[in-house]
C-alpha positions in Angstrom: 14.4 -20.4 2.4 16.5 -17.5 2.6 17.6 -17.3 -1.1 16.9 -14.2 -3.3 17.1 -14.2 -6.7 19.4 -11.1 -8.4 20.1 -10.2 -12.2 24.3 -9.4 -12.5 24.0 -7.8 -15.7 23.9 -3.9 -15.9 25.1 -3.7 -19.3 21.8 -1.3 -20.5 23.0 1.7 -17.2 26.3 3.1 -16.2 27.1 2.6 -13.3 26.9 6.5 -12.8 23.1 6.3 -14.2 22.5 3.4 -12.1 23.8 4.5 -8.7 22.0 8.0 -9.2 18.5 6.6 -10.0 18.7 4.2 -6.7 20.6 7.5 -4.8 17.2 9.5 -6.4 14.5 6.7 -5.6 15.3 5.8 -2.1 15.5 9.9 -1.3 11.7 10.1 -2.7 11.3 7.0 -0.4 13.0 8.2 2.6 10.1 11.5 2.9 7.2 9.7 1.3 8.0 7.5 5.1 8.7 10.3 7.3 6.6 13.5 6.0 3.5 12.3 6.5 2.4 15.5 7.7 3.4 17.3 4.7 1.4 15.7 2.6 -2.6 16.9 2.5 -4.6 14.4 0.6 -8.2 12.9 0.8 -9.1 9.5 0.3 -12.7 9.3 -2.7 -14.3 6.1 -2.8 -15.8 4.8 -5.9 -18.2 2.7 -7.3 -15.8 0.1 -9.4 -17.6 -1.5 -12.6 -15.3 -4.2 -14.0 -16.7 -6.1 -17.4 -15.1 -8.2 -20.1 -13.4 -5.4 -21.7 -14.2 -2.0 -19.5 -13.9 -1.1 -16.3 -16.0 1.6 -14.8 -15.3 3.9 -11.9 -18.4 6.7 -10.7 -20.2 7.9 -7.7 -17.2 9.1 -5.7 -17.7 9.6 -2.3 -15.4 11.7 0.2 -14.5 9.5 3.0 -12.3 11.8 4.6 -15.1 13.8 5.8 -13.9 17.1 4.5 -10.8 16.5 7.0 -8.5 19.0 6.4 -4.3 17.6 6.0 -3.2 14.0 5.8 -5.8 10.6 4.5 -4.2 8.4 3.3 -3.2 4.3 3.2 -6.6 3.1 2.8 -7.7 -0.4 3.2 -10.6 -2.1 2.9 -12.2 -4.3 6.0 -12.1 -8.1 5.0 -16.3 -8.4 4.6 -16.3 -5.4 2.4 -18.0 -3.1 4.9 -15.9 -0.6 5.2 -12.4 1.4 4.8 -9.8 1.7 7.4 -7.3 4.7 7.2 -5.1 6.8 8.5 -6.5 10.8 9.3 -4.9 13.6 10.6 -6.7 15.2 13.8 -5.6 17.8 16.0 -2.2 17.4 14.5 -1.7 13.5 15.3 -2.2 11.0 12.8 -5.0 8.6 14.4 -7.0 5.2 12.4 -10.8 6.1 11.3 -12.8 3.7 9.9 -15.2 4.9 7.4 -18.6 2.3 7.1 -20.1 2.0 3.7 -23.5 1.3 4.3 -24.0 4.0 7.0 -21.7 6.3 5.3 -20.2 7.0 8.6 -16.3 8.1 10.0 -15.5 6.6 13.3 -12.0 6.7 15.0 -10.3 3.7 16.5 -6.8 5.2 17.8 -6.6 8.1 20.1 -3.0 7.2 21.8 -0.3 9.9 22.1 1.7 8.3 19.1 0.9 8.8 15.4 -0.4 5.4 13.5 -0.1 4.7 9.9 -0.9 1.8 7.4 -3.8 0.5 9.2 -5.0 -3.4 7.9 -7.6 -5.8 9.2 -6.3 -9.1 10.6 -7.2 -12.1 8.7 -9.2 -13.1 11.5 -11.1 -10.0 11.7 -10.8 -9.4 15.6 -8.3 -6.8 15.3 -6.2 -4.2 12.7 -2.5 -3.8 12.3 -0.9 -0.8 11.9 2.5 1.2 12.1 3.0 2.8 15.2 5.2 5.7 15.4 5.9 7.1 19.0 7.2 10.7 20.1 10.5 9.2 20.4 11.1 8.1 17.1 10.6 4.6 17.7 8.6 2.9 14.8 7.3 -0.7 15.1 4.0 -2.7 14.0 1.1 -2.7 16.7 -1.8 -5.1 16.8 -5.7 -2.9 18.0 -8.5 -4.6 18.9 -11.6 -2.3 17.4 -13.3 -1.5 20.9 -9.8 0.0 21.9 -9.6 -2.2 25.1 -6.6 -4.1 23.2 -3.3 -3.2 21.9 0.0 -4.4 21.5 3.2 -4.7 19.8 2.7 -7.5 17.1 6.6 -7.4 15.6 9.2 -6.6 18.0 13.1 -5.2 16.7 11.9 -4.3 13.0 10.8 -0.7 12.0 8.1 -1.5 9.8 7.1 1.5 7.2 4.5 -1.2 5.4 3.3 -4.2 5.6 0.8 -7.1 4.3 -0.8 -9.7 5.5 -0.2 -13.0 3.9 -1.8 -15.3 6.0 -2.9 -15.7 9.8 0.5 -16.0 11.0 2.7 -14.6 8.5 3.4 -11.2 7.7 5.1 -9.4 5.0 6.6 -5.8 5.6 8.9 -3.0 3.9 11.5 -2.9 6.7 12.8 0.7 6.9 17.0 0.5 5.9 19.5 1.9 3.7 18.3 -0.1 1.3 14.7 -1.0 3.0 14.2 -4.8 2.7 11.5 -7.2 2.9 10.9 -9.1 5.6 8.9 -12.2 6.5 7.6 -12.2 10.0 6.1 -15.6 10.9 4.5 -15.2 14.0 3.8 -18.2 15.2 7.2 -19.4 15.3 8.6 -16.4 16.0 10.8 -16.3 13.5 12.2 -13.1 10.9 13.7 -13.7 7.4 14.7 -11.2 4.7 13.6 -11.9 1.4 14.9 -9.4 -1.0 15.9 -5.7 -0.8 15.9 -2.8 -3.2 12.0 -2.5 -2.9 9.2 -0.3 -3.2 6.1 0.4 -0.6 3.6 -1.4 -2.7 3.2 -4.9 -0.9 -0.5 -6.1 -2.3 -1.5 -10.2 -2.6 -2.0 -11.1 -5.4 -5.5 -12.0 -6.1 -6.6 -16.3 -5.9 -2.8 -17.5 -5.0 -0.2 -17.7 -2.2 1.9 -14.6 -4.0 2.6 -11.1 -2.5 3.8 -8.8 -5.1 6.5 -6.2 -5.2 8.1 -3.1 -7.2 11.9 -4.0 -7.0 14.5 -1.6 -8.2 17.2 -4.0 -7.7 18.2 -3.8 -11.6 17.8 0.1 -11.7 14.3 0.8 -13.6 11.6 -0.2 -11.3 9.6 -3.7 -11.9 6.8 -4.8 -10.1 7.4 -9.1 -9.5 5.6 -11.8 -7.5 7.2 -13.0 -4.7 6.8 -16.3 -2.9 7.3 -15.8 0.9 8.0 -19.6 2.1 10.7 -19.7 -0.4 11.9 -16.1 -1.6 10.7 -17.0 -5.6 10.7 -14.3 -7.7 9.1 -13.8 -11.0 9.0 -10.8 -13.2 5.5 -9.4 -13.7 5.4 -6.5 -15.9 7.4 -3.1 -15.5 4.9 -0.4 -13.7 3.4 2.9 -15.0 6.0 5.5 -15.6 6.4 7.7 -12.4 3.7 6.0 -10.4 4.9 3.8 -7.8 1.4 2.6 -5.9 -0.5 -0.4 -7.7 -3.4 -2.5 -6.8 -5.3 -5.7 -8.4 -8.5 -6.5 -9.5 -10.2 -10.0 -8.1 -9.6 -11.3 -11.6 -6.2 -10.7 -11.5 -5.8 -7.2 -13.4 -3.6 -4.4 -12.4 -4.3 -0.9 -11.3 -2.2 2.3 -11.3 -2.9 5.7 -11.2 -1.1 9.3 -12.3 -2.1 12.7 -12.2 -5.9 12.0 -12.6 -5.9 9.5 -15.2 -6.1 5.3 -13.9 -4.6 2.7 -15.9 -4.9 -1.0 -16.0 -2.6 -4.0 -17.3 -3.9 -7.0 -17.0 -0.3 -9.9 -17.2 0.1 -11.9 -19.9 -2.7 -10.0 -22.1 -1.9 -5.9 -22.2 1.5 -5.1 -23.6 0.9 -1.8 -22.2 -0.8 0.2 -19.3 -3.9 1.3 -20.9 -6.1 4.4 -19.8 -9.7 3.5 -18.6 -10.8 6.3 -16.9 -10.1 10.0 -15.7 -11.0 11.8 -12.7 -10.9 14.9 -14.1 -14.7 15.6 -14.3 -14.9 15.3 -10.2 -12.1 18.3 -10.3 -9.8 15.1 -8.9 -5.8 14.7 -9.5 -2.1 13.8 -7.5 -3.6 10.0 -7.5 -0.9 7.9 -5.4 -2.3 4.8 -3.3 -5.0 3.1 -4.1 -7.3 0.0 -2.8 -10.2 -2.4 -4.4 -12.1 -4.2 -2.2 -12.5 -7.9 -1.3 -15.9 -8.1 -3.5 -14.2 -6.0 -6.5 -17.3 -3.4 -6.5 -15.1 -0.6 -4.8 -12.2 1.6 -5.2 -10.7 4.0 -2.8 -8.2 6.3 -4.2 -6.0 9.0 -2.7 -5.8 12.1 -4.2 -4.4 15.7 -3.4 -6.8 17.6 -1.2 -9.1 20.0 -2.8 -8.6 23.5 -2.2 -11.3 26.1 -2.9 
């Protein structure tokens, strides 16, 4: 269960080329996981139109609620109702949920740590989310949504991300020189690594039992599928230059952003990452994360904060 699958050859890099890119990308990785405060962004929802051959995005919404410094992570609730994400308030990082039909911003955290990657359980009752205390410590907390309810879901591992892949199983970047990815299966209680090297992007893939990845283990960066219960790995397609947060359609299409331009590759079709849209016309750029929701008719997409 515990066998990952590596490439030997590194005949295309030096080993000086080689060694500096993985030196340069787990540096970027290192702050984009502990300067969250440094970062000022706000999270637009969209109206998301996907056809045969065109996908639409329009109507963007601010769902930070003109909140000035960090939004970010954003993930959608599992009946498409709403976004939960992380927001910056009197200099603590708290969850807000923002509901789509009442176009309303609620809070759900108001502890003394800071809490980060917030994701709805796939039994609805409750939302994970990194924890990360005064002290340094950093683990994965289970909340109920009335607040009465809150505990520590994965003991021993400091978590910087993490998906769900099923009601009992868990998959997380674990934070380590390099990070890994770790299996948490909670019902037996049980941890197991299944392959290092990795980016934060941990997304299921859309209609089958596969998480998917952006592994740097051969140098360039490639985003693969990854079977959980037996550490498979299959190349995918190698992600948009410079961007490093990807989502997927319902239909099985990819989605990365840059700047203020989004792109789409849909496997096994698109040799290349093709432009659909642009948000320069809502005076948008910085895209990074990114989220469609479970019903494919929304986007939300972080962006730098806009500045008068």
């Amino acid at each position: 269960m515990n066998c990952i699958y590596y490439r030997n050859s590194f005949t295309e890099f030096s080993k000086v080329d080689f060694y500096m890119k993985i030196k340069l990308f787990y540096l970027t990785l290192f702050f984009s996981i502990y300067s969250y405060s440094q970062n000022n962004t706000d999270i637009y929802l969209f109206d998301l139109i996907i056809g045969d051959s065109i996908i639409v995005v329009n109507n963007p919404i601010d769902i930070s609620g003109n909140n000035k410094g960090y939004d970010n992570q954003p993930s959608f609730l599992n009946d498409n109702s709403g976004v939960l994400f992380s927001s910056t308030r009197n200099d603590q990082t708290d969850i807000a949920l923002y509901e789509i039909k009442n176009n309303t911003k609620s809070w759900l955290t108001s502890t003394d740590a800071n809490e980060y990657s917030p994701i709805q359980t796939p039994n609805k009752k409750y939302f994970s989310a990194v924890r990360l205390e005064k002290n340094g410590k950093q683990l994965l907390w289970k909340y109920s949504f009335n607040k009465k309810k809150q505990r520590i879901l994965i003991n021993s591992l400091k978590v910087g991300y993490h998906a769900w892949f099923n009601k009992k199983m868990i998959v997380s970047f674990v934070v380590g020189d390099p990070p890994s990815l770790v299996v948490s299966n909670l019902k037996y209680k049980i941890k197991y690594p299944i392959d290092k090297k990795i980016g934060r992007s941990i997304v299921k893939i859309p209609n089958t039992e596969l998480m998917s990845i952006i592994s740097l283990e051969h140098g360039e960066p490639e985003i693969y599928s990854i079977d959980p219960l037996n550490s498979e790995k299959k190349y995918i397609a190698d992600p948009l230059e410079g961007a490093q947060d990807f989502t997927w359609t319902p239909g099985g299409t990819l989605i990365m952003g840059k700047k203020d331009k989004l792109y789409k590759l849909k496997p096994g079709v698109d040799k290349t990452w093709i432009e659909f849209a642009s948000l320069k016309p809502y005076g948008l750029t910085g895209i990074t994360r990114l989220a469609i929701s479970p019903f494919g008719d929304k986007i939300a997409i972080v962006v730098d904060e806009v500045t008068e």
